[in-house]
N, C-alpha and C positions, 0 to 999 in steps of 0.2 A: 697518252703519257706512258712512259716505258717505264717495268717494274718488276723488278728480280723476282719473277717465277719460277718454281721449279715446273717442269713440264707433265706432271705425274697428274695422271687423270683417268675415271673408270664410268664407263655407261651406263646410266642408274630412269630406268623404263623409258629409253630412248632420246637423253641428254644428256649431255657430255658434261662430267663435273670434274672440275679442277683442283689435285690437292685436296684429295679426300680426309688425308690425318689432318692435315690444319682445321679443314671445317670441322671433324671430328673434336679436337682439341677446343676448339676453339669454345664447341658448343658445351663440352664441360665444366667449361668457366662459367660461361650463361648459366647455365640450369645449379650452379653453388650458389653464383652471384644472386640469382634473383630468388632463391630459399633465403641466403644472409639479408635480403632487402627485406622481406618479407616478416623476418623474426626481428631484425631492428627497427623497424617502421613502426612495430608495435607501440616502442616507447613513447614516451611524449614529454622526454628531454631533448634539448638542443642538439645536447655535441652525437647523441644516439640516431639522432634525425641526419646528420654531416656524414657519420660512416655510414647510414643505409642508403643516400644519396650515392657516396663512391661507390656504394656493390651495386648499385640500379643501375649506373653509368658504364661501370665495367662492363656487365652484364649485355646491356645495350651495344657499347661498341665492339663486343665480342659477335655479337649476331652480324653485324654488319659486315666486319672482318672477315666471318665465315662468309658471306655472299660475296667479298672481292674476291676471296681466294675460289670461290667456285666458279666464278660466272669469268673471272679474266676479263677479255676484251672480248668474247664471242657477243655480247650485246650492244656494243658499241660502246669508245670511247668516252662520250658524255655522260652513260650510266656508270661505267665504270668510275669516273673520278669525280661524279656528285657522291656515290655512295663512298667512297677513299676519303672524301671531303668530311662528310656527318662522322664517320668512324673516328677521325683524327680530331674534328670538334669536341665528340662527345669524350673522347678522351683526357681530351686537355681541359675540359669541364669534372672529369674525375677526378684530375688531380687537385681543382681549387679547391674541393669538398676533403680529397684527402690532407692537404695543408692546415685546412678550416679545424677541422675535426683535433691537430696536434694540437694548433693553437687554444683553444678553447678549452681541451683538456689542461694544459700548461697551465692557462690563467681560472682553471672554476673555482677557484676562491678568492678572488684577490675582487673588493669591490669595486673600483676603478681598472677597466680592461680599453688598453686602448689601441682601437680598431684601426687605427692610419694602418697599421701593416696588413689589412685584410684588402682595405681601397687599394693600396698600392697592387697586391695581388693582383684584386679582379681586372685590373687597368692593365698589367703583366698579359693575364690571360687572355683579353682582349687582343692587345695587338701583334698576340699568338695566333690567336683565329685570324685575323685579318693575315699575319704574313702564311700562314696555313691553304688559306682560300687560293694565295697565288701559287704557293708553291708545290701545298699540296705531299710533302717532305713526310716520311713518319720520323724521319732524323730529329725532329722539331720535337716531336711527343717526347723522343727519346732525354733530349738536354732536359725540357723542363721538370719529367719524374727523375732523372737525376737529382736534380736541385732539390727539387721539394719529398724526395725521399732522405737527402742530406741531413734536411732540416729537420724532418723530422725523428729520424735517427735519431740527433741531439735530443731531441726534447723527448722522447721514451726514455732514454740513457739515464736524464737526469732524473725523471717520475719512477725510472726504475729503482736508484740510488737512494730515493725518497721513500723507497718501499711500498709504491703503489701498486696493486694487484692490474696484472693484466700487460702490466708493461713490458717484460720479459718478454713477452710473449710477442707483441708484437716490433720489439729490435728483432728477435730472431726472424719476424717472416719479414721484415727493411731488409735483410742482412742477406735474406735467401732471393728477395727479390732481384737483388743486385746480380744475381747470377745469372738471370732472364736475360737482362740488357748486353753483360759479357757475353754470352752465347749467342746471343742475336747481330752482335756487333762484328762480333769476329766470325760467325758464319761457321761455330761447328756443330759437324753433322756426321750423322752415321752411316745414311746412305739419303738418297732422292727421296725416297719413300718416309723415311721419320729423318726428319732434315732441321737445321737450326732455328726454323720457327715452329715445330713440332715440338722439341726440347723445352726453347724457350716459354711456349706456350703451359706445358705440364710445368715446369717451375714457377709459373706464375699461379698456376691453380693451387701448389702447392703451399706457395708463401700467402695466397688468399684463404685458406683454411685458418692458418695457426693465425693473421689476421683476426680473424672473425672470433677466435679461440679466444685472443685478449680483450676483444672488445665486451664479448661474452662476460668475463671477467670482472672487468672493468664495470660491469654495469653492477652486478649480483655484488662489489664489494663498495660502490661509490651509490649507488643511487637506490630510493627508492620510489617504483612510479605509484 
């Protein structure tokens, strides 16, 4: 399967690694992602349990990500696009936990919450994976964290408007996210060496901080475990 490489690569104790800032980058996201999993996992609320799932998942197909961008095709195509395959899964598995995660903040108080919109999701996300499996696209990840960063844009806007703590916080890192995808989509870069998914990649780490900053928030002013 062909896949917009850049061809920047350095010999590290006798193998050859590909895009060494990506797996760089990439593994910064990891090592926040799986702290934020770590300190939200603690809780033993729901919607607390939804955003330490998103940073486990991130985290997860951020590692994988660094092994496409290392390993290329020098190991064979088969490796190459089962592991392109999990990355893009577990992706799109982050995002049903990040959608999960608005919704449930949206409705925690209201005592009839009704879940059709969550089935419809997960049946959304299914036959993502399935057209994924064929296609194998990151274009695919890209649409549906669009959409469900959309959605929930709205619903922090209006929790913000409500004067709920933590909300703020996380429109701005929806807001900062969105500039990941612009950069990534339209390919800009600085040079070969720190390139449009290097960029993309630090913007994303950075909109997952002030993330985690709200939800932080969010818990210390809504909940007590």
């Amino acid at each position: 399967m062909a896949l917009n490489f850049d061809y920047t690569y350095i010999y590290l104790f006798g193998s050859k690694i590909f895009e060494p800032m990506a797996i760089l980058t990439n593994l910064f996201i990891t090592v926040f992602c799986l702290f934020a999993f770590i300190k939200m996992n603690a809780s033993k609320q729901e919607i607390l349990k939804d955003w330490s799932l998103f940073f486990l998942m991130v985290g997860v197909s951020s590692i994988l990500g660094s092994v496409c961008h290392g390993a290329h095709d020098q190991y064979g195509l088969i490796f190459l696009n089962i592991t392109l395959f999990l990355m893009n899964a577990i992706s799109l598995i982050s995002i049903y936990f990040f959608y999960r995660a608005a919704f449930l903040f949206f409705n925690l108080n209201k005592p009839e919450t009704n879940f059709f919109y969550n089935y419809l999701v997960i049946v959304w996300i299914v036959i993502s994976l399935v057209i994924t499996l064929f296609l194998n696209k990151f274009l695919l990840i890209k649409i549906n964290a669009g959409i469900i960063l959309i959605y929930s844009l709205i619903i922090h806007s209006i929790t913000y408007r409500n004067k709920q703590k933590g909300s703020g916080y996380i429109v701005i890192g929806i807001l900062i996210s969105f500039f990941s995808i612009i950069v990534h989509s339209l390919k800009l870069s600085f040079n070969e060496w720190f390139n449009y998914k290097d960029i993309a990649h630090l913007i994303m780490l950075i909109s997952l901080v002030i993330l985690f900053s709200g939800v932080k928030a969010i818990q210390k002013s809504s909940f007590t475990d």
